[in-house]
N, C-alpha and C positions, 0 to 999 in steps of 0.2 A: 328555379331559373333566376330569381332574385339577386345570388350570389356573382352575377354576371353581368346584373344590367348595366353596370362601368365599363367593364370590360369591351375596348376597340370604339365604344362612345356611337354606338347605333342608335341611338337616340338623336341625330344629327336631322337640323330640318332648315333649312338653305333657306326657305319660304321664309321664315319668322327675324330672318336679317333685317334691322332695318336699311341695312347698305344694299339687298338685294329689293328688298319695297321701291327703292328711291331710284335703283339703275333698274327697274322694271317699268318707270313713271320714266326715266329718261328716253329707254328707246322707244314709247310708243309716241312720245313727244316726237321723236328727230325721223321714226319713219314717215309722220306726218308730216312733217314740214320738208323734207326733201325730197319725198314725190310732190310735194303742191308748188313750192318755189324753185325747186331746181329743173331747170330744161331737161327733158329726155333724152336720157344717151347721155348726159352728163354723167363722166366713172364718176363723181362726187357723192352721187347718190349712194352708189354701190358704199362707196370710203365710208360714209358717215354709216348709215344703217351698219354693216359690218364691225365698225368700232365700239356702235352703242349696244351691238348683241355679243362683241365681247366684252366690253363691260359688264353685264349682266353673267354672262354664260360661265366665262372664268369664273366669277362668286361662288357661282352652284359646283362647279366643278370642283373647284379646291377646297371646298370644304365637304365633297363627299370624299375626295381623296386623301386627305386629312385622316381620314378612318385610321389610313394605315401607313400614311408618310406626310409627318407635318412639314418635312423638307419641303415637299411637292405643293402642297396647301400654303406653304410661305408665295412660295414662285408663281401659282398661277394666281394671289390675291396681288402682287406686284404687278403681274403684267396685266390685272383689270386695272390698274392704277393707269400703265403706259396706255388703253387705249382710250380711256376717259382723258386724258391731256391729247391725244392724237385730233379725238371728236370735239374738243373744249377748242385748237386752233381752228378749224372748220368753221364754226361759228364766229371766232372774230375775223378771220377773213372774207364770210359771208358778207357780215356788217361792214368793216372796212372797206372792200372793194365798191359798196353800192351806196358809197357815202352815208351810211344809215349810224344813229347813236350807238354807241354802248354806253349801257347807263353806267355811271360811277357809282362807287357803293354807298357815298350815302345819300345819293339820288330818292327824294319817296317814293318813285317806285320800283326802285331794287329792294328798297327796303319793307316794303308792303309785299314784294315776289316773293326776300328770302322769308317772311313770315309767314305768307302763304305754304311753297314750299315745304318748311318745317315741319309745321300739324298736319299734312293731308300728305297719305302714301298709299292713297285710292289710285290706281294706275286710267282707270274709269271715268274720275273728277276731272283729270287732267285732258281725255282723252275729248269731253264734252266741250271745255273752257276754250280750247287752245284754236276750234274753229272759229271761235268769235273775235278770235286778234291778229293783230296784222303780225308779218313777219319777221320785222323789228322787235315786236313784243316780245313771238315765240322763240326766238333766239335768245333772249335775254332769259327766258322762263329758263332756256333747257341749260345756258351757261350757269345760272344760279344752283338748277338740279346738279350739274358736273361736279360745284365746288364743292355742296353738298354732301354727295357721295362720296369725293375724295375723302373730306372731313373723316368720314364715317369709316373708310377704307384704311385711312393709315391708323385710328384710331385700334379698327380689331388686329391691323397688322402688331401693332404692340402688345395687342393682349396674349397675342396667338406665340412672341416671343418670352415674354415674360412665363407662360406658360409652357412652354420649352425648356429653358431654363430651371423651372419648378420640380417638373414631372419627366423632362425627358423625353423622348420617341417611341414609338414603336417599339425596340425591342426592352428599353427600360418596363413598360406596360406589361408586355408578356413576360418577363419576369417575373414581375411583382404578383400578376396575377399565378403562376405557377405556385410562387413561392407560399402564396394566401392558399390559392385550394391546398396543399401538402398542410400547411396551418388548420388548417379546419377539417382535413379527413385523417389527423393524428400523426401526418409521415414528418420523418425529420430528413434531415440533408439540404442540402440548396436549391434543388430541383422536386423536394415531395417527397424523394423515393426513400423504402427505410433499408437502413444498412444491414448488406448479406452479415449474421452472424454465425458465426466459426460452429461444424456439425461437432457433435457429441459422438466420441468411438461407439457405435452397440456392443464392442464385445472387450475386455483389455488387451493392450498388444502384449504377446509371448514374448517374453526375453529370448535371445539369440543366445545358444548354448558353445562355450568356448572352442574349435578343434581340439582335438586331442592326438597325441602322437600315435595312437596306434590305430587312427580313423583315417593317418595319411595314405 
């Protein structure tokens, strides 16, 4: 089975992203914060939670489906992109509307957040921290996680084309794999298979005896 373990790339593990670590730490950040600060019955609730599980969700999605169509693993790692800037305006209009800071970036403590941030993709850390600050803070935590993950999003989106480009799709893979087991179990042709050769008569063919005039 060793001859295969490339093959369709089943070894795929969505967990070990650090873009899905970091949109894992974002939504548990924003369901927190929008059931505590947002009024109930507010759809805002719904918007943001919703945005920040796709964020997350797409990830995992598109890179299981990726197995078999990197088209499709291109488009749902984009549209994780569209819902982290969907949830990233959410948050400055939080702030905005309630007169609250958004810190500039090189505020010391965006800059202490995004270093925070950075090292720790304990979804756990975040989920202890984020009760001891006000909501000015946690806004600012969860904008810093967005840019974060963006960072990290458009980053594998290049890799995933550059590797496109390299290797091809889908059906280039199954190819290549066809063409390798025929390599390795002796067959030639483009597909494995080996070429029908031409049978051998078992007996000699009779020559055909001329008419003759008095057989008319």
């Amino acid at each position: 089975m060793n001859e295969d373990k490339d093959f369709l790339r089943q070894d795929n593990n969505y967990r070990t992203l650090k873009a899905f670590r970091k949109a894992e730490c974002m939504y548990d950040v924003t369901y927190y914060f929008a059931n505590k600060y947002l009024r109930t019955g507010d759809r805002t609730i719904d918007q943001m939670v919703q945005a920040a599980r796709s964020g997350k969700q797409n990830l995992a999605e598109g890179n299981i489906d990726g197995i078999t169509s990197r088209e499709m693993e291109l488009k749902l790692t984009n549209v994780n992109r569209a819902s982290l800037h969907e949830l990233l305006l959410d948050y400055e209009d939080y702030l905005r509307v309630r007169g609250l800071e958004q810190w500039a970036y090189n505020d010391p403590r965006c800059v202490q957040t995004r270093s925070f941030c950075k090292t720790h993709l304990d979804s756990a850390v975040f989920r202890k921290k984020i009760q001891e600050r006000s909501d000015e803070t946690i806004a600012s935590i969860a904008i810093t996680l967005i840019h974060q993950c963006d960072v990290l999003i458009r980053g594998l989106i290049e890799w995933k084309k550059r590797d496109f480009r390299k290797n091809g799709g889908i059906k280039e893979e199954m190819f290549r794999a066809r063409k390798d087991w025929g390599r390795r179990n002796g067959a030639n042709g483009v597909y494995g298979r080996k070429p029908i050769e031409p049978k051998t008569p078992t007996q000699p063919i009779q020559p055909i005896n001329p008419i003759k005039d008095k057989d008319k």
